[in-house]
C-alpha positions, 0 to 999 in steps of 0.5 A: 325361394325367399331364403335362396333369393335373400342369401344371393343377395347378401352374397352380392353384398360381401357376406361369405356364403359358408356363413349364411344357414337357415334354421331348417338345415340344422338338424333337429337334435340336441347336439346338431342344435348346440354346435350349431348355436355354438358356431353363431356364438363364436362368430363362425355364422354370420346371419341366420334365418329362422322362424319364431318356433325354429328360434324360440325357447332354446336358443342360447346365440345372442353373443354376436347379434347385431340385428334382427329383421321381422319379415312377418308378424305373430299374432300376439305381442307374446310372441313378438317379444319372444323374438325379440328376446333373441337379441336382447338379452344378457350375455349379448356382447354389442352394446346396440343392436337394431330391430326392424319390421318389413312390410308393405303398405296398405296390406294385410301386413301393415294393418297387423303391425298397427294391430299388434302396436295396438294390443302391446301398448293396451297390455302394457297400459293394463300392466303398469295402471296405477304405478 
């Protein structure tokens, strides 16, 4: 219902309707997983929809990303940069891109960002102590 809802409204706003997919209509092969990252890498799909697990490890289509939209959160740092690390890597062709977060105030959401803010600036504190 969220995916049907937020591919009409970038269809209102000019994004071809060939050029949106969710991860779910892909295919869990080999060869239906690479043609398809393949067809984000060369620009045929514009926006894709997935999950962390749908595009963690595995996922070679960062040439063309330009943004990343975080609708919820995992719950550990690790996995947050897991997603992340979809669009910021090497072989990425746009010099920047933008990370967003969505959530609504004053809901369990919002509390896990501060939650989760919380625990990576901890982690990292830990990480770099004494450099």
């Amino acid at each position: 219902m969220a995916f049907t809802k937020l591919k009409a409204y970038l269809i209102d706003n000019g994004v071809p309707a060939d050029q949106i997919r969710h991860m779910s209509e892909v295919g869990t092969s080999v060869d239906q997983r690479a043609k398809f990252f393949e067809d984000v890498n060369n620009g045929d799909v514009a926006v894709v929809v997935g999950s962390t697990d749908s595009m963690g490890t595995g996922v070679n289509a960062q040439t063309r990303m330009v943004a990343m939209h975080h609708l919820d959160l995992p719950w550990f740092p690790a996995g947050l940069e897991q997603r992340n690390a979809r669009i910021l890597r090497f072989g990425n062709l746009n010099p920047e891109v933008s990370i967003r977060y969505y959530a609504t105030a004053k809901t369990l959401d919002a509390a896990r960002y501060g939650l989760m803010a919380r625990k990576a600036t901890a982690a990292w504190q830990a990480m770099t102590a004494g450099e």
